[in-house]
N, C-alpha and C positions, 0 to 999 in steps of 0.2 A: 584126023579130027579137024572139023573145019573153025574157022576165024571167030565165027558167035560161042561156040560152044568151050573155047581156049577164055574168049573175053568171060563168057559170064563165069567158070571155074577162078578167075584172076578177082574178079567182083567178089563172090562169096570169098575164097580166101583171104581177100580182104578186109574184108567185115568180121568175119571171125576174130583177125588177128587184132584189130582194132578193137572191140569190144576187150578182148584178154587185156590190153593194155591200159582202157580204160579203167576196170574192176581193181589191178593190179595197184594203178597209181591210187585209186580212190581210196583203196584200206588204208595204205602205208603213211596217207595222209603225207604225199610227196610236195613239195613246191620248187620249183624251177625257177634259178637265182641267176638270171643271166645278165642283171649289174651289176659292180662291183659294189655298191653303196650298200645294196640288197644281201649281197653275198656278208658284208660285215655286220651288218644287223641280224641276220640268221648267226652267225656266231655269236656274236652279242647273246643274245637270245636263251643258246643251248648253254650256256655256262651260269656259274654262281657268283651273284652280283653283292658287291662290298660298297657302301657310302660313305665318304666323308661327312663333316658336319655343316655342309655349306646345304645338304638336300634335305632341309627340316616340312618333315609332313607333306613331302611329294609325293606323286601317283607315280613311281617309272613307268607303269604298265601302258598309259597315255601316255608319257613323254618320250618314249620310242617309236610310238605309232607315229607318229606327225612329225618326224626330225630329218634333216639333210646333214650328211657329211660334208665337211669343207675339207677337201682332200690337198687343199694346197696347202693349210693351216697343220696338217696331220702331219706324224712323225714317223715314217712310217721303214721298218728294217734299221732300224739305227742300235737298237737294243732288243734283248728276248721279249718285249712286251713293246707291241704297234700303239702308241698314243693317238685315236682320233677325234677332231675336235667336231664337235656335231653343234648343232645348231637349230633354233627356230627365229622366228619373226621375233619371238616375244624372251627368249632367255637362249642362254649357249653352253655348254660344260666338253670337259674331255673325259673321253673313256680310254682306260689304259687297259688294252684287251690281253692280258696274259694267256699260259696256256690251258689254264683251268680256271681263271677267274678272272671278271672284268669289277675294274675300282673308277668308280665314276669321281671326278673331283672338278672342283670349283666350277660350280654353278651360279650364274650369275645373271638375274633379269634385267633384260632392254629396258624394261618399264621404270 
């Protein structure tokens, strides 16, 4: 078998197995978490959220979209539940991510 005919066998197989992987991740509605910050917000995320009374008539579902961890402020292995202090330009709270539930407390605007 000569050198064209190994290359294009190596092309098609590739494409194939590419396309499969595509289809694959599209259904399962995958996402690739390869920050840490990203990684605690996807947990965040898949669990049952509890409020304190500091979060009167808040959207969570905005105020996770647009937040940075401040990982030096966080607490993080010290207890069964990781304290992280998150933040925006305009208000900051901590989320206390247990193992099936995150309690978001003391919320407090910059403004």
């Amino acid at each position: 078998m000569n050198f064209k005919k190994r290359l294009s066998y190596y092309f098609f197989g590739l494409l194939i197995g590419g396309l499969i992987v595509f289809f694959i991740t599209s259904q399962k509605n995958t996402k690739f978490n390869y920050f840490p910050s990203e990684r605690v917000l996807g947990d965040i995320n898949k669990k049952e959220w509890f409020f304190d009374k500091s979060f009167n008539d808040i959207n969570m579902n905005d105020l996770i979209k647009n937040i940075n961890i401040n990982f030096s402020k966080s607490e993080i292995g010290i207890d069964t539940c990781n304290s992280y202090y998150l933040e925006n330009k305009n208000f900051h709270f901590i989320a206390k991510n247990c193992t099936k539930k995150v309690y978001f407390l003391n919320f407090t605007s910059s403004k």
